[in-house]
C-alpha positions as CSV (number, residue, x, y, z in Angstrom):
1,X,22.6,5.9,25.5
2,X,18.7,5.4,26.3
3,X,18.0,9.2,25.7
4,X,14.8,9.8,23.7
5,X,15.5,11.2,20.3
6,X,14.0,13.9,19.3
7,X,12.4,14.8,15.4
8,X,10.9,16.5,13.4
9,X,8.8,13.9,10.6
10,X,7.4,14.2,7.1
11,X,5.5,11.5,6.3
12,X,1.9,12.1,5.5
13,X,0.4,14.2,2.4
14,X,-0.6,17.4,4.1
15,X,2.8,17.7,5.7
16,X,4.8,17.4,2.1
17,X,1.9,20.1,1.2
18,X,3.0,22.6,3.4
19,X,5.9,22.4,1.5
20,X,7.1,23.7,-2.2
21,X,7.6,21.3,-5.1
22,X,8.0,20.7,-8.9
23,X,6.8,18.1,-10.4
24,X,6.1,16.0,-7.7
25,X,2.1,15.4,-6.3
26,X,1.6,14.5,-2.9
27,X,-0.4,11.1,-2.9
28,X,-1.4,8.7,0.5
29,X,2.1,6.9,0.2
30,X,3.7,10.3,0.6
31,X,5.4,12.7,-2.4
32,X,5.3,11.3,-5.8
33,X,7.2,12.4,-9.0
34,X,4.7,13.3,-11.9
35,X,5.7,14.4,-15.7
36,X,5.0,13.8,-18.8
37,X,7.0,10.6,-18.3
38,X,8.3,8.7,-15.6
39,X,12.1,10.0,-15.8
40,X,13.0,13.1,-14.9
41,X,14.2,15.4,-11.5
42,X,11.3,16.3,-8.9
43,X,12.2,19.2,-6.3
44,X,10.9,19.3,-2.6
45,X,11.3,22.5,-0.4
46,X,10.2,21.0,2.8
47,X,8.8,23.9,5.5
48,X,11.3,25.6,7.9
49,X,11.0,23.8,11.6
50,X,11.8,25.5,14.3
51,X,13.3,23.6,17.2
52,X,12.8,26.6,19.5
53,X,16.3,26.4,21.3
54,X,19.3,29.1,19.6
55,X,22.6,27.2,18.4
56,X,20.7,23.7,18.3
57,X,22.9,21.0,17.6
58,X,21.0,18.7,14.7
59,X,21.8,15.0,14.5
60,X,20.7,13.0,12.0
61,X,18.8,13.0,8.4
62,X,17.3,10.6,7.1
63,X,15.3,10.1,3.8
64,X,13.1,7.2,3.0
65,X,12.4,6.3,-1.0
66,X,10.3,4.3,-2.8
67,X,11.0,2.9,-6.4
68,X,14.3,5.1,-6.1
69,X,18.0,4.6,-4.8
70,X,20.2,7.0,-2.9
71,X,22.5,7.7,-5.8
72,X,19.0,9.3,-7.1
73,X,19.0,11.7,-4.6
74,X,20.6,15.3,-3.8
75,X,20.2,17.1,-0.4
76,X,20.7,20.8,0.3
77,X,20.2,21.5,4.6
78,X,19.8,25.3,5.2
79,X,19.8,26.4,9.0
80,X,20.5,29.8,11.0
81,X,19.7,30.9,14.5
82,X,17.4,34.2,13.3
83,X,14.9,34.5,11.5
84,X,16.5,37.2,9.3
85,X,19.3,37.0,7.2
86,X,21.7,38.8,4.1
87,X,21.6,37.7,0.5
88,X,22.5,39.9,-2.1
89,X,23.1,42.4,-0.4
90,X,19.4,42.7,0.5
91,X,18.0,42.0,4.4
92,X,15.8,39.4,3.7
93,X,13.3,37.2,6.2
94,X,13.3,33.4,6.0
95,X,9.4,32.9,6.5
96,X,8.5,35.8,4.4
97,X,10.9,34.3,1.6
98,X,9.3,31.0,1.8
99,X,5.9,32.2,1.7
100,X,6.1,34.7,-1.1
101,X,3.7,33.6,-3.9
102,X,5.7,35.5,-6.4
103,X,8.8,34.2,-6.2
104,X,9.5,30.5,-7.9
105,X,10.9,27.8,-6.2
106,X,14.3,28.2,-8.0
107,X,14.2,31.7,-7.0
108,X,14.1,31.0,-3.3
109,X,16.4,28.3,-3.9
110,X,19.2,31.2,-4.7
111,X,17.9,33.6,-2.3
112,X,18.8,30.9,0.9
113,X,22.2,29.7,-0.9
114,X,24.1,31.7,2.4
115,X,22.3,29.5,4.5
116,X,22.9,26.3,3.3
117,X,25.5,24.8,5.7
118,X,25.7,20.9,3.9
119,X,24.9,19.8,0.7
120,X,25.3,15.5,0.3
121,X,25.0,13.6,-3.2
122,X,24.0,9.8,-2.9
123,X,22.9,9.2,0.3
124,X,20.0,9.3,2.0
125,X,21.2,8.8,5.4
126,X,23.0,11.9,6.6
127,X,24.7,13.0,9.7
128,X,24.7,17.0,10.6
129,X,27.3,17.1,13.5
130,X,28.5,20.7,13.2
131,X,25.1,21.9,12.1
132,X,23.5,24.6,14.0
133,X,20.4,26.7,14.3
134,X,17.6,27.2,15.9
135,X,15.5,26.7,12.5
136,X,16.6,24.0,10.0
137,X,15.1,23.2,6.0
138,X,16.2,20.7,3.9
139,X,15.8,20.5,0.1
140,X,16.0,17.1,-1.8
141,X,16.3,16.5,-5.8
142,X,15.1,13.4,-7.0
143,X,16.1,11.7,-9.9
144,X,13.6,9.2,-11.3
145,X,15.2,6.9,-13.6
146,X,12.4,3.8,-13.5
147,X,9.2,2.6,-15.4
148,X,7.7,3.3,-12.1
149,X,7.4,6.7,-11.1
150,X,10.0,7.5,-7.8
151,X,8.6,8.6,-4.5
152,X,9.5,10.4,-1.2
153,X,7.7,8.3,1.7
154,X,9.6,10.0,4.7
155,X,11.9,12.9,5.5
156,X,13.2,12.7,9.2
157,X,15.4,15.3,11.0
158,X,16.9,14.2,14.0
159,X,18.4,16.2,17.0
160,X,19.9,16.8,19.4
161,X,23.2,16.1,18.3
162,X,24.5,13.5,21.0
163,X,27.5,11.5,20.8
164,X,28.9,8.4,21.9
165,X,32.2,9.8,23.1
166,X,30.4,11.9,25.5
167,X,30.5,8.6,27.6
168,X,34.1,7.9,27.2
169,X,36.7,9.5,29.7
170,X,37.8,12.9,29.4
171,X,41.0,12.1,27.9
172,X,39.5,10.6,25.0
173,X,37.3,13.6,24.5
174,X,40.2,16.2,25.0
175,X,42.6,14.2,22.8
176,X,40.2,13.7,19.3
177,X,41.6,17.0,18.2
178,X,39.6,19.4,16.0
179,X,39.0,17.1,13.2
180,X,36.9,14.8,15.6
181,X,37.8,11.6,14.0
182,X,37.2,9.1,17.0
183,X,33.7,11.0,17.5
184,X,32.7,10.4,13.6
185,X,33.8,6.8,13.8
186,X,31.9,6.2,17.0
187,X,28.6,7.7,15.0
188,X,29.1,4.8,12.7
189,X,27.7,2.3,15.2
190,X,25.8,4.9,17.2
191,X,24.1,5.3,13.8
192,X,23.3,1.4,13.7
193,X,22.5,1.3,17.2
194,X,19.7,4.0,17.1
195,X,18.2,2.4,14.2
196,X,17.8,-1.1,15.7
197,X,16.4,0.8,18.9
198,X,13.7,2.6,17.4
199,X,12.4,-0.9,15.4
200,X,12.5,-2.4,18.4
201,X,10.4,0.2,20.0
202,X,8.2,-0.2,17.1
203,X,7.6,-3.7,16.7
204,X,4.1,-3.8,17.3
205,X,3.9,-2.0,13.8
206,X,5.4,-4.8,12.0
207,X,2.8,-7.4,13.4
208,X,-0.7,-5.3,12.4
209,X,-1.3,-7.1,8.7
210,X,-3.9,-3.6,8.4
211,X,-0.3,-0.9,8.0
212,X,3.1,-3.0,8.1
213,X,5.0,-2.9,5.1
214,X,4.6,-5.8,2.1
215,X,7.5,-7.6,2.6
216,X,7.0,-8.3,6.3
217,X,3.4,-8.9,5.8
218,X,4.3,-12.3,3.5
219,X,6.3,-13.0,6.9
220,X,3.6,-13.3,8.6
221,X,1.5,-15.1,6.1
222,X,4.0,-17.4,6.6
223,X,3.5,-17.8,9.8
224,X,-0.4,-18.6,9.7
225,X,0.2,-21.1,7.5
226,X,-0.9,-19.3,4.5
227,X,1.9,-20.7,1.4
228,X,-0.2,-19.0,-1.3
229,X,0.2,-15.7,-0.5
230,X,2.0,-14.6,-3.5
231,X,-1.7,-15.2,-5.2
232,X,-3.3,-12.4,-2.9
233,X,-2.8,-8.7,-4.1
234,X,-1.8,-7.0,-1.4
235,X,-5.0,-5.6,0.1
236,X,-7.0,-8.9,-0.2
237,X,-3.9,-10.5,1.8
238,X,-4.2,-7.8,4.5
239,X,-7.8,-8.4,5.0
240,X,-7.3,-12.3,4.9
241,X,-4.1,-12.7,7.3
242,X,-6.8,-10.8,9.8
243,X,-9.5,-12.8,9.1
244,X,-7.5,-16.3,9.0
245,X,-7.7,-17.7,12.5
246,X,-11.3,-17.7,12.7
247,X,-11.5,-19.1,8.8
248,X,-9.1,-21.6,9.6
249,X,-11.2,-22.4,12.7
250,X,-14.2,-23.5,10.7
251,X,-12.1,-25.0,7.9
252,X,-14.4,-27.7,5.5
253,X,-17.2,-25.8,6.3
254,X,-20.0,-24.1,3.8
255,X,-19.5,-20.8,5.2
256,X,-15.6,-20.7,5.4
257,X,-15.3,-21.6,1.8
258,X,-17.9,-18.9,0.8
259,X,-16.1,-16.5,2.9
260,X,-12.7,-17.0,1.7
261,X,-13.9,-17.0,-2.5
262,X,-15.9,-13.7,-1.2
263,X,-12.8,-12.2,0.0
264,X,-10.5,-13.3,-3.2
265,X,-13.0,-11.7,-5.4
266,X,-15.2,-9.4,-4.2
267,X,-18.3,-11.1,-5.1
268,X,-20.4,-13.5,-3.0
269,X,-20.6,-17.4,-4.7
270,X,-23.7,-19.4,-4.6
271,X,-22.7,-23.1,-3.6
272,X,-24.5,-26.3,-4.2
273,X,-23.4,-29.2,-2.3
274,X,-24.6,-32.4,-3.8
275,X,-26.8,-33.8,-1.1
276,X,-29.3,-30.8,-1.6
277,X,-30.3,-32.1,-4.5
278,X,-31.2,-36.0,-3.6
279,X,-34.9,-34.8,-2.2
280,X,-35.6,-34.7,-6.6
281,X,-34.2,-37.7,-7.0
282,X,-35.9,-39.8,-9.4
283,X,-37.5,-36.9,-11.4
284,X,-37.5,-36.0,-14.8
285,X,-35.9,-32.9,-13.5
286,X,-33.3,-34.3,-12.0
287,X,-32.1,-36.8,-14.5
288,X,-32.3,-34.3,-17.0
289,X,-31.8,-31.1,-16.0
290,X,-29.2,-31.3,-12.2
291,X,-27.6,-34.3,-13.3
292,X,-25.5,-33.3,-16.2
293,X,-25.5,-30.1,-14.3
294,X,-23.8,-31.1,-11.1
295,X,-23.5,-34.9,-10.9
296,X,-24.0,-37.1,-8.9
297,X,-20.6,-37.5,-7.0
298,X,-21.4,-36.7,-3.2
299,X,-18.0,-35.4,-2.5
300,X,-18.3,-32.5,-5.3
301,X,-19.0,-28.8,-4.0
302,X,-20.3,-26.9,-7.1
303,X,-19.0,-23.1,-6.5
304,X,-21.1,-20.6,-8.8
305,X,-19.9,-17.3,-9.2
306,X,-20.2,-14.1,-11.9
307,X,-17.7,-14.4,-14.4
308,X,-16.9,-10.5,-13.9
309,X,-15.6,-11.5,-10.9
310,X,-12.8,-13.7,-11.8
311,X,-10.7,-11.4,-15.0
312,X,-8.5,-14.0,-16.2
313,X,-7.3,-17.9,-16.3
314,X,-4.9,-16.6,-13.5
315,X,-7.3,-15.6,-11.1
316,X,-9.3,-19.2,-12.0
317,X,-6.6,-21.1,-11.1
318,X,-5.7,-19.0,-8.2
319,X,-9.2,-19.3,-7.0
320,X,-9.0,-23.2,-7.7
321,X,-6.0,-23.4,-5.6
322,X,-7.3,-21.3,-2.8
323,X,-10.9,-22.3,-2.3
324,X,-10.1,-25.9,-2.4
325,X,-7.8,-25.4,0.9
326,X,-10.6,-24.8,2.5
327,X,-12.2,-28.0,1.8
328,X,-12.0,-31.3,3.2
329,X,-9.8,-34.1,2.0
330,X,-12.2,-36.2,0.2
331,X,-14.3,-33.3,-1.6
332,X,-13.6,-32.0,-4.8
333,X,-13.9,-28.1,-6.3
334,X,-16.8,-27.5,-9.4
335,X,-16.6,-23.8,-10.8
336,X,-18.7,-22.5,-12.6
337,X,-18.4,-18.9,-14.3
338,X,-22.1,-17.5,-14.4
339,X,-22.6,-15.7,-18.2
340,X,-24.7,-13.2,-18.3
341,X,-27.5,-14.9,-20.6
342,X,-30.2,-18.0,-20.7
343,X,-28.8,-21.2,-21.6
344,X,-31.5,-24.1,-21.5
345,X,-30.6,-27.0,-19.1
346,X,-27.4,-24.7,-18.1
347,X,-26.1,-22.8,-15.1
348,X,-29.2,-19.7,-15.6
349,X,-30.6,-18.4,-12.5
350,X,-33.5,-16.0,-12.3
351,X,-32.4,-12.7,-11.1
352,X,-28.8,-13.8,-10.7
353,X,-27.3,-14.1,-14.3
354,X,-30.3,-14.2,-16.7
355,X,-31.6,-11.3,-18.9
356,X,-34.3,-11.2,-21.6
357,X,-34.3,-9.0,-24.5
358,X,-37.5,-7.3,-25.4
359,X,-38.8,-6.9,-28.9
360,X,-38.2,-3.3,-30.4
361,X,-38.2,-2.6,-34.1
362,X,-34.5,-2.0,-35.4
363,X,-34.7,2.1,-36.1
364,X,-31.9,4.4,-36.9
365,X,-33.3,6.5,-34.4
366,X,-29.5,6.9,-32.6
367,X,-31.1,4.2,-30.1
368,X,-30.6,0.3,-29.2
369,X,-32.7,-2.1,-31.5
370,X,-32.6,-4.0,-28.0
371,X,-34.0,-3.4,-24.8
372,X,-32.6,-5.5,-21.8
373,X,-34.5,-6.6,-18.6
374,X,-33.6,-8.4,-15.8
375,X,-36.0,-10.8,-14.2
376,X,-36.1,-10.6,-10.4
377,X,-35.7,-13.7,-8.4
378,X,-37.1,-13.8,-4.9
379,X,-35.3,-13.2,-1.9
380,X,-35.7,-16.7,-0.1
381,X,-34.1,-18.5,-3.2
382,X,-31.1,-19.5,-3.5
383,X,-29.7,-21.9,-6.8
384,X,-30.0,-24.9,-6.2
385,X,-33.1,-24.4,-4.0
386,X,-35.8,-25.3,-6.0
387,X,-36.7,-26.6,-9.3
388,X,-38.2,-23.3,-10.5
389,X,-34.6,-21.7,-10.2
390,X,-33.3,-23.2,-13.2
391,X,-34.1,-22.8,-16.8
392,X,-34.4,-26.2,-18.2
């Protein structure tokens, strides 16, 4: 029962391009319908495979879909022991057949009909017991029905055939007759068996946040202790999950909670704590200018960031809820949305968010009646620094 499978795979975009297909693109997460709309049937005439061995016995088929069902599907498996073949009347060769630019894909489709030894509707997990050949093609029909256009992710042909009731006694063998009804029932759990075997084998997959699939990746959010996770799109999550020990490590920390709004939105924050701004203290500066800026609570962190960065109230809220985990207890969260323009005694930083417009006569010379210029800041600054970073 421990004998190594063998197959033949199609999972990544060059192999579904060796292929033929209508309406359907190949893309990274494998072969993806494409029309004018989303509905419709895509065609996929995968290559021939040759399993090198004359009257091979093939096992197993299996099909894996995204945004589609197996009542969406239709499979046609063609297979013969020689590359040549009759149809029509004509002596025909498989390769050349497949390869021939000037015939379409429908075309060849009748041309192989002689070959085609099973045809399934509605499944997409398929025994071939009784299949044979030495080469072996399958083509699938897919119906997309969805807002969201259907996709092939994998195509999977197993062999050899091997059966369970080859390890029963002889007189079970020799007494299941020619319609092999104990041998099909035992392929039932064989069938179950072999698929818990080979995600057992590959279980390391499941626990690498940078490839496992979505579903088990909020698992192990989960188990990091990260209950927000539904707030991450998918790619942020990965990079976080991998990133979250060592975050976690330095939690309440200045550079944890710039990391973690850095890797929620793609832009680096500038944060004030309140204590940097005690040494002006008693300045006219300070009581008018930082004061009603940032207070005077000690346990408020101001976070500044670009509002480009943060699209909607969603993502605010998700970023409240998210960069204040990363606090300590006492402290509260200030953000502030940088706007692109000068505000007097507001959140304006040189070089950061503040542009000046230069004076230009208005001309209906097809050009702006405004020039825009950015004013550098310099490179050892940082808001909240010094008194000559705001605009009072």
């Amino acid at each position: 029962m421990r004998e190594k499978l063998k197959y033949f795979i199609i999972n990544k975009p060059c192999d579904f391009e060796r292929g033929l297909y209508e309406k359907m693109t190949p893309c990274d997460d494998g072969l993806r319908f494409s029309s004018g709309s989303e509905s419709g049937v895509g065609i996929f005439l995968s290559r021939i495979f040759d399993s090198g061995e004359r009257g091979c016995e093939w096992h197993r088929l299996t099909v894996s879909l995204e945004n589609g069902t197996p009542e969406d599907l239709r499979l046609t498996v063609y297979a013969a022991d020689s590359e040549e073949f009759i149809s029509g009347g004509r002596r025909l060769n498989i390769l050349s057949v497949f390869e021939d630019p000037t015939l379409s894909l429908q075309q060849k489709r009748e041309l192989f009909e002689p070959l085609a030894q099973k045809k399934t509707a509605d499944a997409a997990d398929v025994l071939l017991h009784g299949i044979t050949g030495r080469y072996i093609w399958v083509l699938a029909e897919l119906y997309s029905r969805s807002d969201k256009p259907a996709v092939f992710r994998e195509i999977r042909l197993i062999l050899p055939a091997s059966s369970w009731i080859d390890y029963l006694p002889q007189i079970y063998r020799r007494g299941d007759g020619d319609s092999h009804f104990l041998e099909r029932y035992l392929a039932i759990f064989q069938t179950v068996y072999e698929e818990l075997d080979a995600r057992i084998a590959d279980s390391a997959y499941y626990f690498d946040p940078e490839c496992t699939e979505y579903e088990f990746l909020l698992w192990l959010a989960e188990w990091i202790d990260i209950s927000d996770s539904w707030l991450w799109e998918e790619e942020k999550l990965r990079r976080f999950i991998m990133k979250a020990i060592s975050l976690y490590r330095r939690r309440g920390t200045r550079e944890s909670l710039e990391e973690i709004i850095e890797l929620y939105t793609g832009e680096k924050p500038y944060i004030v704590e309140e204590f940097s701004l005690n040494r002006y203290a008693g300045t006219e500066f300070y009581e008018k200018t930082l004061l009603p800026m940032y207070g005077s609570d000690p346990y408020t962190v101001t976070v500044l960031i670009k509002s480009s960065a943060i699209a909607s109230e969603h993502d605010y809220n998700a970023l409240r809820k998210i960069a204040g985990e990363m606090l300590p207890a006492p402290f509260t969260l200030h953000i502030v949305l940088l706007e692109p323009y000068i505000f007097a005694g507001k959140f304006s930083y040189l070089g950061v968010n503040s542009t000046l417009g230069s004076y230009k006569p208005a001309a209906f010379d097809g050009h702006s009646s405004m020039m825009l210029s950015t004013l550098q800041h310099r490179p050892d600054r940082t808001p909240g620094s010094g008194s000559d970073d705001c605009t009072e």
